[in-house]
Biopython code that builds the backbone (N, CA, C, O; Angstrom):
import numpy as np
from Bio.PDB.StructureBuilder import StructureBuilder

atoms = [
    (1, "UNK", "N", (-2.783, 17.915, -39.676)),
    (1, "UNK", "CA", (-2.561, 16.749, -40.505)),
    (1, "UNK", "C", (-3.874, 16.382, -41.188)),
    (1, "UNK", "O", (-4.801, 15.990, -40.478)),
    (2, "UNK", "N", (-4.064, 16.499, -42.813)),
    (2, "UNK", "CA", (-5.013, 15.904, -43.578)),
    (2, "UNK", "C", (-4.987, 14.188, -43.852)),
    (2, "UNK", "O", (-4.235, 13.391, -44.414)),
    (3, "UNK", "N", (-5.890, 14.155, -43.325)),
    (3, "UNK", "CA", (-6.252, 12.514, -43.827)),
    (3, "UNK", "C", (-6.994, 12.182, -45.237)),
    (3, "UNK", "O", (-8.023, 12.795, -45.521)),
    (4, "UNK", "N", (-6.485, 11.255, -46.064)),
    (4, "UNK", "CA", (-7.779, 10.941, -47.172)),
    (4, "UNK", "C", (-8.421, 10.214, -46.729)),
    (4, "UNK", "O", (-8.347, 9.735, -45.597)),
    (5, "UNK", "N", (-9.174, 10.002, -47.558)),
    (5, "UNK", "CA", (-10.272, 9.112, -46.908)),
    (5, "UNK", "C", (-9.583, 6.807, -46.745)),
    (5, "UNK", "O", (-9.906, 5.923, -45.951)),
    (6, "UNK", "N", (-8.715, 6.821, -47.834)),
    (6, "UNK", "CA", (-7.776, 5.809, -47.368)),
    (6, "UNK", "C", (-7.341, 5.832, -46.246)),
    (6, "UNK", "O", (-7.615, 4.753, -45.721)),
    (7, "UNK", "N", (-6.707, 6.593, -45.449)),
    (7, "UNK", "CA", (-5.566, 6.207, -44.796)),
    (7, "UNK", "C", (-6.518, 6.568, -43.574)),
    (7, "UNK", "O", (-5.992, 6.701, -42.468)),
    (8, "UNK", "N", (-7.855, 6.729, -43.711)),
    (8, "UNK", "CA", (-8.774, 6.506, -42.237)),
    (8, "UNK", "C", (-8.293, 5.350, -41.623)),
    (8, "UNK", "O", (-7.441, 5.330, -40.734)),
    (9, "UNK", "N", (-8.714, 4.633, -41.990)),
    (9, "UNK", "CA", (-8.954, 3.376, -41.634)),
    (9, "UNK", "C", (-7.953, 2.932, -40.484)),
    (9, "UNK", "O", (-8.141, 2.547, -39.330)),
    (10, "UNK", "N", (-6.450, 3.200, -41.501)),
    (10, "UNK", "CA", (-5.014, 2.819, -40.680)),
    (10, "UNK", "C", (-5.105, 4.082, -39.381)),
    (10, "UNK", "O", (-4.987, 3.630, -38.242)),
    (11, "UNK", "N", (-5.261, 5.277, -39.481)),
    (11, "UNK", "CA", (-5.124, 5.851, -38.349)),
    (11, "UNK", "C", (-6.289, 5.614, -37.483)),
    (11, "UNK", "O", (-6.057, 5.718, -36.278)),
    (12, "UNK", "N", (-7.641, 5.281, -37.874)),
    (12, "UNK", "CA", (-8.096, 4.586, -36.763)),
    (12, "UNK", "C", (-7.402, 3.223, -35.868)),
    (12, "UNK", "O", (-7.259, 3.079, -34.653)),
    (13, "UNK", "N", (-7.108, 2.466, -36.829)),
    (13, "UNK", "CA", (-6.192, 1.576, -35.847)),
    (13, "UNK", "C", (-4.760, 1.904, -35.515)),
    (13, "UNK", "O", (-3.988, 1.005, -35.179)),
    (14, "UNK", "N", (-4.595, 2.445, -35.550)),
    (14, "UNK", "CA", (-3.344, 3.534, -35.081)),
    (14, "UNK", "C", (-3.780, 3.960, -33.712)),
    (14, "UNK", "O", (-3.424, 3.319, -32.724)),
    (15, "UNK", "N", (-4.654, 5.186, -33.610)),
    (15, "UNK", "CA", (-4.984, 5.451, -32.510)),
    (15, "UNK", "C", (-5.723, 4.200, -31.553)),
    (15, "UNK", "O", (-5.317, 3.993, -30.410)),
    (16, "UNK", "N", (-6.555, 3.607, -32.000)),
    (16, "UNK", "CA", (-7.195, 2.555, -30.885)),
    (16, "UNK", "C", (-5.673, 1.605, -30.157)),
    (16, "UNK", "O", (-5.538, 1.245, -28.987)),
    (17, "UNK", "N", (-4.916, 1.449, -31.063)),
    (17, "UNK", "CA", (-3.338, 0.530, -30.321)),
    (17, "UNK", "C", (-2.801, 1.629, -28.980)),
    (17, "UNK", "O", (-2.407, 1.293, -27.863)),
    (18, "UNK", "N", (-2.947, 2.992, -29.539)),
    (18, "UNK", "CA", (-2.475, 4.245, -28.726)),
    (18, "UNK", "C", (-3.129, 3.896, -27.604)),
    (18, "UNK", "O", (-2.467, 3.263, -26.782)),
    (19, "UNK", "N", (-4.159, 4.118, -27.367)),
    (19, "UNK", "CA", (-5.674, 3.730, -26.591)),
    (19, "UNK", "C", (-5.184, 2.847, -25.797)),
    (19, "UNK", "O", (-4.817, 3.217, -24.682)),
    (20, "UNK", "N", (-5.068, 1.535, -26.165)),
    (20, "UNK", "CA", (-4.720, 0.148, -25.692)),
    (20, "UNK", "C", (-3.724, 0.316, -24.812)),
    (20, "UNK", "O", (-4.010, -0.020, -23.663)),
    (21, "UNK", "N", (-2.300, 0.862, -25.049)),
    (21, "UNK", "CA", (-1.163, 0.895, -24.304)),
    (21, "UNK", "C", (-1.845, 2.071, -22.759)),
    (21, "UNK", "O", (-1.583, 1.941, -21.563)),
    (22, "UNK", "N", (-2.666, 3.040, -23.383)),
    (22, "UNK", "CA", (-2.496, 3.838, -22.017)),
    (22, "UNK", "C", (-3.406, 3.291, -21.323)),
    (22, "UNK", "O", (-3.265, 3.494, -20.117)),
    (23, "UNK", "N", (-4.607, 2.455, -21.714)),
    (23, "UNK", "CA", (-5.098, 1.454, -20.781)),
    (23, "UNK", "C", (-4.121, 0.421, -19.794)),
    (23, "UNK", "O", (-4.112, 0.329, -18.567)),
    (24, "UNK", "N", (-3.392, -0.239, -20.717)),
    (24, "UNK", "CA", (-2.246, -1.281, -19.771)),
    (24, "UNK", "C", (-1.606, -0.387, -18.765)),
    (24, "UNK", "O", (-1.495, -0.762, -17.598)),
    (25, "UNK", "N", (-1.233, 0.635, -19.112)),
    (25, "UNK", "CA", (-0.142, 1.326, -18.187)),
    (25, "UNK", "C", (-0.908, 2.339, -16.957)),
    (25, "UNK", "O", (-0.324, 2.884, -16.021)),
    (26, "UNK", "N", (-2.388, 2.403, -17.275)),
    (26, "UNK", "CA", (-3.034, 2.770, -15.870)),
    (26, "UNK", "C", (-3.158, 1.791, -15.109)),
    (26, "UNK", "O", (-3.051, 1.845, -13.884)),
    (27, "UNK", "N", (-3.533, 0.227, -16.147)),
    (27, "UNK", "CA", (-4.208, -0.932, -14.861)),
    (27, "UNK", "C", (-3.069, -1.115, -14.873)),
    (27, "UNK", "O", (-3.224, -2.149, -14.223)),
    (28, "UNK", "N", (-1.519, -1.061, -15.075)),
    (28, "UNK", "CA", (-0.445, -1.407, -13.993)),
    (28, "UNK", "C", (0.022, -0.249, -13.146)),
    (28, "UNK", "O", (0.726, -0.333, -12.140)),
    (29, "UNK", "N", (-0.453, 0.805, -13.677)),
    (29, "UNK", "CA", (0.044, 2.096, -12.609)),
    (29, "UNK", "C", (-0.643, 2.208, -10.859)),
    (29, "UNK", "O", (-0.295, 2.849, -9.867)),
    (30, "UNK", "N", (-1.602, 1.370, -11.101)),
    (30, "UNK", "CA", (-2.839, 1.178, -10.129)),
    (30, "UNK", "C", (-2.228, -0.423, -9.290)),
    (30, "UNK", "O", (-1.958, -0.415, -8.089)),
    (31, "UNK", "N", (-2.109, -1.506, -10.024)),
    (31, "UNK", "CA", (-1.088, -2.558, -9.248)),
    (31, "UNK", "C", (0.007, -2.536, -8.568)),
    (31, "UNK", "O", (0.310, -3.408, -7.754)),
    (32, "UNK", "N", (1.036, -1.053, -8.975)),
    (32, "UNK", "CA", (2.404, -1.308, -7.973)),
    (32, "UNK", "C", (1.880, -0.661, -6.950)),
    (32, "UNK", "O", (0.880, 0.040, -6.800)),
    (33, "UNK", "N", (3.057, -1.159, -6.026)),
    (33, "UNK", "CA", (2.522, -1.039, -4.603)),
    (33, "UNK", "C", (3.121, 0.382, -4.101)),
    (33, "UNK", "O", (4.312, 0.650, -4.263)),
    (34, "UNK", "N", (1.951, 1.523, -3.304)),
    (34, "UNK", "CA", (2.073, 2.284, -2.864)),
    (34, "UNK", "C", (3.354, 3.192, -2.639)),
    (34, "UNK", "O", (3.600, 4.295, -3.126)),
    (35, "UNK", "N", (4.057, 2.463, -1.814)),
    (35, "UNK", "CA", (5.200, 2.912, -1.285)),
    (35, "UNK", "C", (6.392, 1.599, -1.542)),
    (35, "UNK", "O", (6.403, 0.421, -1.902)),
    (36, "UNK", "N", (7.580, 2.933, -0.989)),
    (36, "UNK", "CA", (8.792, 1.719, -1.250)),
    (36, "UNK", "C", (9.763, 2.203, -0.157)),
    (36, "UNK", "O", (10.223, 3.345, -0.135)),
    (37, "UNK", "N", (10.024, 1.294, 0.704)),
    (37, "UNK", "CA", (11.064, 1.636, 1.741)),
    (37, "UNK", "C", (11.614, 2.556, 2.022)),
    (37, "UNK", "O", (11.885, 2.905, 3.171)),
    (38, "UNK", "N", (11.995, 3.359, 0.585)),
    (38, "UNK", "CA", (12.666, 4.539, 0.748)),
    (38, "UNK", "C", (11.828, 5.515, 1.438)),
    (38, "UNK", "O", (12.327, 6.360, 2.181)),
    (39, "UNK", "N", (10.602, 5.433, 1.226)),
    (39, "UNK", "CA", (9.884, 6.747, 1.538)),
    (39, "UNK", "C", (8.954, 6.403, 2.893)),
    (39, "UNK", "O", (7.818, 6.684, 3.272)),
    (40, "UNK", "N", (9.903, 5.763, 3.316)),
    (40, "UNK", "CA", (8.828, 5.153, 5.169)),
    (40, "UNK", "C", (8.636, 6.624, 5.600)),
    (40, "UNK", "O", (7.763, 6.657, 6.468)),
    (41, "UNK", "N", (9.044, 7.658, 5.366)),
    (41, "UNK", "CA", (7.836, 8.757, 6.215)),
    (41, "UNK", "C", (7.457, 9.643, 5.302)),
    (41, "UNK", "O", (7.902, 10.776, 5.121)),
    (42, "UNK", "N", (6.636, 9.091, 4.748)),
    (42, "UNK", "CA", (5.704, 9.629, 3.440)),
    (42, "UNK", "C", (5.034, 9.174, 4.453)),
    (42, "UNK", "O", (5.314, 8.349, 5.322)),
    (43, "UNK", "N", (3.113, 10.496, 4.012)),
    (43, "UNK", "CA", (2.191, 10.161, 4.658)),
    (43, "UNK", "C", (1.369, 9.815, 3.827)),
    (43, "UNK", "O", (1.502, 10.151, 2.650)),
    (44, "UNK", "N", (0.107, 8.901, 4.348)),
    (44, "UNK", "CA", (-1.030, 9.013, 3.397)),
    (44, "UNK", "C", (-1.989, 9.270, 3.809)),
    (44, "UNK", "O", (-2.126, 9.201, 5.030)),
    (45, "UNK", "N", (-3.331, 9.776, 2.790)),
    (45, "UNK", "CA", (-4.285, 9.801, 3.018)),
    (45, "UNK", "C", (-5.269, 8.387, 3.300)),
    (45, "UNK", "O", (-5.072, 7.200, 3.037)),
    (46, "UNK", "N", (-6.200, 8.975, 3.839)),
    (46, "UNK", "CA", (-7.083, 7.655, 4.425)),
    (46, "UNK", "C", (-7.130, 6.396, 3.342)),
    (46, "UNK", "O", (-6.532, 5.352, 3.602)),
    (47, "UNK", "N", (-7.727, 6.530, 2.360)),
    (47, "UNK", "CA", (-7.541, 5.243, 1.550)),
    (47, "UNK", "C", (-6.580, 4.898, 1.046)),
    (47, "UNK", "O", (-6.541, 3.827, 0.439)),
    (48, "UNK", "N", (-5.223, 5.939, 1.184)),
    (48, "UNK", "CA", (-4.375, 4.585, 0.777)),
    (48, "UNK", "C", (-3.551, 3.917, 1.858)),
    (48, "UNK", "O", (-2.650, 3.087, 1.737)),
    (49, "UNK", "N", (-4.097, 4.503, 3.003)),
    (49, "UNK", "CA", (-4.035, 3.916, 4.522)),
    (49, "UNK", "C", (-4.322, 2.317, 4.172)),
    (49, "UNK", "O", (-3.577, 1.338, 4.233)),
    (50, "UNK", "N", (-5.805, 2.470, 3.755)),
    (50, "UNK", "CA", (-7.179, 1.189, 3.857)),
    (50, "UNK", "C", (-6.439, 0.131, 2.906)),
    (50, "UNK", "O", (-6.417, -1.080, 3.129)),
    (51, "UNK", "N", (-5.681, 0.933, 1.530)),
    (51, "UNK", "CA", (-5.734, -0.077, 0.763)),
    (51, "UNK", "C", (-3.871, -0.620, 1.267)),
    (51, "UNK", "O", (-3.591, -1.749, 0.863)),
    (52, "UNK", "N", (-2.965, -0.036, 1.901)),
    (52, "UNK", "CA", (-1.916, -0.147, 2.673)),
    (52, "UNK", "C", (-1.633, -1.041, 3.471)),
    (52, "UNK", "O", (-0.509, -1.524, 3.605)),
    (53, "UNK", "N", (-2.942, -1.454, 4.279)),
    (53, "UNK", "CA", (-3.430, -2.158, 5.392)),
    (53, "UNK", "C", (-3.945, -3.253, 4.599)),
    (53, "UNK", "O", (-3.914, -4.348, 5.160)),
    (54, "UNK", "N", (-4.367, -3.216, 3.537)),
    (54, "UNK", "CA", (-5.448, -4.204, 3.570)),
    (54, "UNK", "C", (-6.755, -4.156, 4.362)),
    (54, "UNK", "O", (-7.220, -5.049, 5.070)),
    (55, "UNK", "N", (-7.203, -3.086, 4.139)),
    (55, "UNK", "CA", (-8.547, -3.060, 5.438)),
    (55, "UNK", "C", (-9.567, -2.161, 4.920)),
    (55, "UNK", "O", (-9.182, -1.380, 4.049)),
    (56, "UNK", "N", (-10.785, -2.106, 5.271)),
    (56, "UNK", "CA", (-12.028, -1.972, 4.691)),
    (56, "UNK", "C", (-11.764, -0.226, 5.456)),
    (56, "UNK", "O", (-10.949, 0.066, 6.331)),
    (57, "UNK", "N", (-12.645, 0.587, 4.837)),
    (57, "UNK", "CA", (-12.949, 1.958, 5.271)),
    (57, "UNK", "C", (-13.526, 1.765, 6.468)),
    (57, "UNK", "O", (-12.937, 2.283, 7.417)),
    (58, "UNK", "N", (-14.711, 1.046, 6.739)),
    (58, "UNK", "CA", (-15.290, 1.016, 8.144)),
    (58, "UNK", "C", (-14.446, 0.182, 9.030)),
    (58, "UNK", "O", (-14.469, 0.785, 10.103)),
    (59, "UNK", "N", (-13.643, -0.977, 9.179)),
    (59, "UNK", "CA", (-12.749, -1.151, 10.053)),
    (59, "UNK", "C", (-11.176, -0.282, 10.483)),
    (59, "UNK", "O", (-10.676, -0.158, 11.600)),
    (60, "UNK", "N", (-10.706, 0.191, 9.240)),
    (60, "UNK", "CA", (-9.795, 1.552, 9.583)),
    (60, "UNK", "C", (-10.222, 2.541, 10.612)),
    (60, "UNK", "O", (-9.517, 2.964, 11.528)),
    (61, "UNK", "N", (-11.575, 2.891, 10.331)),
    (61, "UNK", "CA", (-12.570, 3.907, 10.894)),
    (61, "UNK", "C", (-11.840, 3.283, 12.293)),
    (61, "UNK", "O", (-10.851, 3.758, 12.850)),
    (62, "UNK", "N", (-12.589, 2.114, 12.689)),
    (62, "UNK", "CA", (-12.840, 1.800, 14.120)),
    (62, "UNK", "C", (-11.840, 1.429, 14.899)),
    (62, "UNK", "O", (-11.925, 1.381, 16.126)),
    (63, "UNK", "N", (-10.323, 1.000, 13.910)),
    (63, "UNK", "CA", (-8.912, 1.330, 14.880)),
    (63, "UNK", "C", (-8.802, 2.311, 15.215)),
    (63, "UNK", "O", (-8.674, 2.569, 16.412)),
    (64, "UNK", "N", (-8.815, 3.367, 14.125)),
    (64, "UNK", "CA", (-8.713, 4.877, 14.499)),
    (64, "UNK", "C", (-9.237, 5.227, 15.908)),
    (64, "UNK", "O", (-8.493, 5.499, 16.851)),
    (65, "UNK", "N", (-11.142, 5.182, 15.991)),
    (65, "UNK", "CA", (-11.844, 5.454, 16.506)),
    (65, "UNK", "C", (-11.386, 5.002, 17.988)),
    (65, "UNK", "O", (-11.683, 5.752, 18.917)),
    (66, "UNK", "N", (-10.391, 3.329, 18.358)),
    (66, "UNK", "CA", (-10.339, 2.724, 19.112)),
    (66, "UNK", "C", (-9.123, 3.209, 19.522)),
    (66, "UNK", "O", (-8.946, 2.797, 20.669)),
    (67, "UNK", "N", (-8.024, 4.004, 19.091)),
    (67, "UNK", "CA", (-6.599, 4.564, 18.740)),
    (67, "UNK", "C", (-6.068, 3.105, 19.387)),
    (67, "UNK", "O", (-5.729, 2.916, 20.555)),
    (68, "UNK", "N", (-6.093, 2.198, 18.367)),
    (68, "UNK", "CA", (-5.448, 1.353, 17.779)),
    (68, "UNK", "C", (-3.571, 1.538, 16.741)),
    (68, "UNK", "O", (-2.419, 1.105, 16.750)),
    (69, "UNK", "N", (-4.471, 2.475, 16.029)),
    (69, "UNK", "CA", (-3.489, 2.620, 14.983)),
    (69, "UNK", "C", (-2.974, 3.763, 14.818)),
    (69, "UNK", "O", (-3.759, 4.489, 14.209)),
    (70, "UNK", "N", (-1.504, 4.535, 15.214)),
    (70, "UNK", "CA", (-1.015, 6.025, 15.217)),
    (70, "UNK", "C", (-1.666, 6.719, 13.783)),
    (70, "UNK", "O", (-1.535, 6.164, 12.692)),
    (71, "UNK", "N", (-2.349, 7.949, 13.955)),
    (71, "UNK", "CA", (-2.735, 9.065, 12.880)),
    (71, "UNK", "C", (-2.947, 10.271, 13.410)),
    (71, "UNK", "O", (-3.037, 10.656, 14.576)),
    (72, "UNK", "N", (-3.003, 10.727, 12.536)),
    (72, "UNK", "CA", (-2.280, 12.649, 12.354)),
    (72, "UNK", "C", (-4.088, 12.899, 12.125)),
    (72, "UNK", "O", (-4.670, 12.402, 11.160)),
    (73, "UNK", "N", (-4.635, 13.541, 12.931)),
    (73, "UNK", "CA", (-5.863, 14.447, 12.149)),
    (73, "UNK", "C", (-5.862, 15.982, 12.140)),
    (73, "UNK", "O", (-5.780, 16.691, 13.143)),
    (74, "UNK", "N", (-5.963, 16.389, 10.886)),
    (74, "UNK", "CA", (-6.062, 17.656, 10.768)),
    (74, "UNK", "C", (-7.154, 18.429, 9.785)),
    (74, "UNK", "O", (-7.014, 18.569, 8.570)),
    (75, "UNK", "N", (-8.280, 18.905, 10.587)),
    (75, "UNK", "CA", (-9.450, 19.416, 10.475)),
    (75, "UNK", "C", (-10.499, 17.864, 10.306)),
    (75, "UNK", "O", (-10.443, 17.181, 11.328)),
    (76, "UNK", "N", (-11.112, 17.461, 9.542)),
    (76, "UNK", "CA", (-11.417, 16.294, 8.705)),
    (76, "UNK", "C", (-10.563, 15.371, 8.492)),
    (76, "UNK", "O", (-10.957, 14.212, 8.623)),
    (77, "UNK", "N", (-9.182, 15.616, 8.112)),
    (77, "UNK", "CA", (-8.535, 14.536, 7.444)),
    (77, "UNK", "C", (-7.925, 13.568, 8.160)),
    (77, "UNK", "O", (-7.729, 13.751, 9.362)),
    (78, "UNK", "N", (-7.581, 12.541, 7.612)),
    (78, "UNK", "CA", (-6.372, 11.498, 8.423)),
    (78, "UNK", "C", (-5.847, 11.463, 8.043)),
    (78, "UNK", "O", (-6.102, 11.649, 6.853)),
    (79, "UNK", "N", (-4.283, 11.175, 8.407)),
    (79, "UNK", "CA", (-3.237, 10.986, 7.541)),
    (79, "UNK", "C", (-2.799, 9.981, 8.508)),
    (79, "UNK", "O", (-3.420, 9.623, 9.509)),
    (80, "UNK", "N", (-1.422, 9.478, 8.014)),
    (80, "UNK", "CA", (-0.671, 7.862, 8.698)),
    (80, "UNK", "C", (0.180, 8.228, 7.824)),
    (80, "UNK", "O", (0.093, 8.671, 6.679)),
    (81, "UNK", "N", (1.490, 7.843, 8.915)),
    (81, "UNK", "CA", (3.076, 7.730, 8.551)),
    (81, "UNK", "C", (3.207, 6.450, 8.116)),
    (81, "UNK", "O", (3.159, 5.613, 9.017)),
    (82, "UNK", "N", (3.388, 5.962, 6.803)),
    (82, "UNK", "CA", (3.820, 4.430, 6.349)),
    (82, "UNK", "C", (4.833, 3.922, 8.016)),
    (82, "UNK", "O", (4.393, 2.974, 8.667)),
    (83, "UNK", "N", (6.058, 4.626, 8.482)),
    (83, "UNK", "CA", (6.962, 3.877, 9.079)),
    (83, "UNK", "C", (5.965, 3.011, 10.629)),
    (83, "UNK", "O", (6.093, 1.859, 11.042)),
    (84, "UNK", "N", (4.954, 4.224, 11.188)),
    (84, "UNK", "CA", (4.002, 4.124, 11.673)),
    (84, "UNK", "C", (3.045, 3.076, 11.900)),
    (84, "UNK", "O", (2.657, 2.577, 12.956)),
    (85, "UNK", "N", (2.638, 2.764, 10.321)),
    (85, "UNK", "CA", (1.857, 1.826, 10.008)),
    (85, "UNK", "C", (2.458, 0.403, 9.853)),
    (85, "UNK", "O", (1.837, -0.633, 10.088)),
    (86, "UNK", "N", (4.066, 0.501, 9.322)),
    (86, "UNK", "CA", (5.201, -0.726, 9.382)),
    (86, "UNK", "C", (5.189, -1.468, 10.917)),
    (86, "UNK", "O", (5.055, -2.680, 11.090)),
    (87, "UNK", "N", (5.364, -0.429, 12.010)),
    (87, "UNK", "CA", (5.077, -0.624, 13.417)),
    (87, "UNK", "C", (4.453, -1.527, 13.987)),
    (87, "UNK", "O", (4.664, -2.467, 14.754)),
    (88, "UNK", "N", (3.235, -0.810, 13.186)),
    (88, "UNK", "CA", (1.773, -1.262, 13.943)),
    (88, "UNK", "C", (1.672, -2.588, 13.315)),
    (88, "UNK", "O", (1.316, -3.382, 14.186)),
    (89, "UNK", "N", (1.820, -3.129, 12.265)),
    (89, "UNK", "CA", (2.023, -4.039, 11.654)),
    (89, "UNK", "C", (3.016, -5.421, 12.113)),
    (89, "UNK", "O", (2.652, -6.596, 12.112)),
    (90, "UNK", "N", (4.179, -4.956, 12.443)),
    (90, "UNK", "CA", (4.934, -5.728, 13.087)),
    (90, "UNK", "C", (4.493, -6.162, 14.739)),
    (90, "UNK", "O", (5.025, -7.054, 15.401)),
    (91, "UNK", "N", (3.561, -5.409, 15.100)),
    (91, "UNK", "CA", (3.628, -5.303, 16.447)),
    (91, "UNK", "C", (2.315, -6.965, 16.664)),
    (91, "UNK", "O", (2.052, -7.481, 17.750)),
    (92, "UNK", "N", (1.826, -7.360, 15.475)),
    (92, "UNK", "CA", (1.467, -8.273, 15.554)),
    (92, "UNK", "C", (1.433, -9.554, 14.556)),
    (92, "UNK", "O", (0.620, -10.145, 13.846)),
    (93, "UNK", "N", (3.173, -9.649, 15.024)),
    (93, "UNK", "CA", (3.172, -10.711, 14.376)),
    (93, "UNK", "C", (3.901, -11.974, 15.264)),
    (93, "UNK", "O", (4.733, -11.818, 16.157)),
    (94, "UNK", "N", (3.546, -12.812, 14.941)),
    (94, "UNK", "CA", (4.060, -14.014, 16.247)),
    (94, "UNK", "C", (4.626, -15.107, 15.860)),
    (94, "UNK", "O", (4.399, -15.780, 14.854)),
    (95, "UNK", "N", (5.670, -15.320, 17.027)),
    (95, "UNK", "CA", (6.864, -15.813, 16.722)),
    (95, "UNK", "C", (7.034, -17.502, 15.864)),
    (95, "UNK", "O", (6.541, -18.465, 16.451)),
    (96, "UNK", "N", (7.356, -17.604, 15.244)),
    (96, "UNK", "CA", (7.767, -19.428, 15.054)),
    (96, "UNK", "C", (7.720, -20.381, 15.957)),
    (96, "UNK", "O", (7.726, -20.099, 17.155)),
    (97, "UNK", "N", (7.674, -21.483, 15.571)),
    (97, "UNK", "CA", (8.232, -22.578, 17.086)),
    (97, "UNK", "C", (10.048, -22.552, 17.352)),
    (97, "UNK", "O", (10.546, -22.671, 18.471)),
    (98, "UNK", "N", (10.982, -22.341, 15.858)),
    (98, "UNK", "CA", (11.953, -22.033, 16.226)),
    (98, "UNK", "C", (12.458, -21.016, 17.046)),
    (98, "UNK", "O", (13.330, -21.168, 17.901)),
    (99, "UNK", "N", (11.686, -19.616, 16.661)),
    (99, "UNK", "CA", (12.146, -18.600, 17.263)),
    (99, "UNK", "C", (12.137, -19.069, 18.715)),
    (99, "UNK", "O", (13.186, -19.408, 19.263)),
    (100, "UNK", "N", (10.870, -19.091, 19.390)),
    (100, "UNK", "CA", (10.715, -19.783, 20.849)),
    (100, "UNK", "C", (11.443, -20.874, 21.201)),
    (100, "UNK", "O", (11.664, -20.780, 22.409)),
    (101, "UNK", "N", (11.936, -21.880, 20.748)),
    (101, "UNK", "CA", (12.811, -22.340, 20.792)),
    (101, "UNK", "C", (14.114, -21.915, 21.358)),
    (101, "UNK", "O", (14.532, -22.203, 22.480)),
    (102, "UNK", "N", (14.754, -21.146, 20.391)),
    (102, "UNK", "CA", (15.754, -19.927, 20.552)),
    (102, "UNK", "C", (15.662, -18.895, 21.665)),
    (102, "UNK", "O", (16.498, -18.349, 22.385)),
    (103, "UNK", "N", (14.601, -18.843, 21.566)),
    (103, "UNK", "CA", (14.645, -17.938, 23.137)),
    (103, "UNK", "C", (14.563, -18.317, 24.328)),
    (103, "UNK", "O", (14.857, -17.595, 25.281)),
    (104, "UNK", "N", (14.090, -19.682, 24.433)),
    (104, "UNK", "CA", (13.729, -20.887, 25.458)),
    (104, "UNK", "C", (15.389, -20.869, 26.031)),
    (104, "UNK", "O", (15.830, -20.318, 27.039)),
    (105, "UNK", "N", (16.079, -21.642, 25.042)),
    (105, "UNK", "CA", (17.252, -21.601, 25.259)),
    (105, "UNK", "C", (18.297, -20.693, 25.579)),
    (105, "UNK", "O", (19.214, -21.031, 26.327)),
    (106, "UNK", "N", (18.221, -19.484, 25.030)),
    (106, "UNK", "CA", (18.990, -18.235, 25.489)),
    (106, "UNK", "C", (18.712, -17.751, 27.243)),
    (106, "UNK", "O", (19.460, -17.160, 28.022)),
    (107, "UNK", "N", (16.963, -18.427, 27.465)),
    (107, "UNK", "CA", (17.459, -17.811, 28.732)),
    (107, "UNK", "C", (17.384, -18.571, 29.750)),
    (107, "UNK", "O", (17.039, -18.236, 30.883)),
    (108, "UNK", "N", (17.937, -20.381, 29.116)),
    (108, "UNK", "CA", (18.192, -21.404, 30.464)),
    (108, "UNK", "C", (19.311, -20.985, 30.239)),
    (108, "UNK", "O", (19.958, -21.314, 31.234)),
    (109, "UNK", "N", (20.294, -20.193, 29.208)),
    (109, "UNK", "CA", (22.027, -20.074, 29.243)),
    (109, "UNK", "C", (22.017, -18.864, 30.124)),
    (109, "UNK", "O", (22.640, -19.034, 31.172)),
    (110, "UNK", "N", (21.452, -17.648, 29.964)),
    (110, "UNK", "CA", (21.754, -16.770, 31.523)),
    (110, "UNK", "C", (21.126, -17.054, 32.135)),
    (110, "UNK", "O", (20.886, -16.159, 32.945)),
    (111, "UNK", "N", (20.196, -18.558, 32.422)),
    (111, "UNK", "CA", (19.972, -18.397, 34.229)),
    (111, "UNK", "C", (20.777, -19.463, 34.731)),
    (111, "UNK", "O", (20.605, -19.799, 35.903)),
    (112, "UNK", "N", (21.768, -20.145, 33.917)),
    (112, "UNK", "CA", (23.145, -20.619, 34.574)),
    (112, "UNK", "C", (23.618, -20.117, 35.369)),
    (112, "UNK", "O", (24.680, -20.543, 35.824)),
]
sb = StructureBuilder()
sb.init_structure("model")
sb.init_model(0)
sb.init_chain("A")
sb.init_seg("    ")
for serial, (resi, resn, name, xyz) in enumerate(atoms, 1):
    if name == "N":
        sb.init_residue(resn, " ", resi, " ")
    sb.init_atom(name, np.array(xyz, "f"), 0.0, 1.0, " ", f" {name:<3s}", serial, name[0])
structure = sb.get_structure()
């Protein structure tokens, strides 16, 4: 494709708009989130463990290190099962005052 020297101008701003869109669509390709339910045993690699977690490289390190947190090592690498990491996740989370409540009560009804 020949350009004159007119119609520079417009295909420079032509291409810079081009430019613009594949900028937006990396910094949102980079915002959605990792995984999606469907794929709970997809594995990942270490940082998108860190960024999965919410957690710094050197504290990942030291669950690992502490086997805190289930992972796969093979040679160097780490890997983590999202369903794994859903687990480990749930495994600390604590209850409501209703929930306790609810359970208070469920078990003055079987020790009737």
């Amino acid at each position: 494709m020949k350009l004159t020297f007119e119609q520079l101008p417009i295909e420079v701003a032509r291409q810079g708009e081009i430019l613009d869109r594949i900028i937006d669509l990396l910094r949102t390709s980079n915002q959605k989130p990792i995984l999606q339910d469907s794929n709970s045993d997809k594995l990942l690699v270490f940082g998108e463990a860190c960024q999965y977690l919410n957690l710094s490289k050197p504290t990942l390190y030291r669950k690992v290190s502490n086997r805190e947190i289930p992972h796969i090592k093979r040679g160097r690498k780490l890997y983590f099962y999202v369903s794994e990491l859903n687990s480990y996740l749930k495994k600390g989370k604590r209850k409501s005052l209703d929930e306790i409540q609810e359970e208070a009560s469920q078990f003055k009804e079987k020790r009737r």
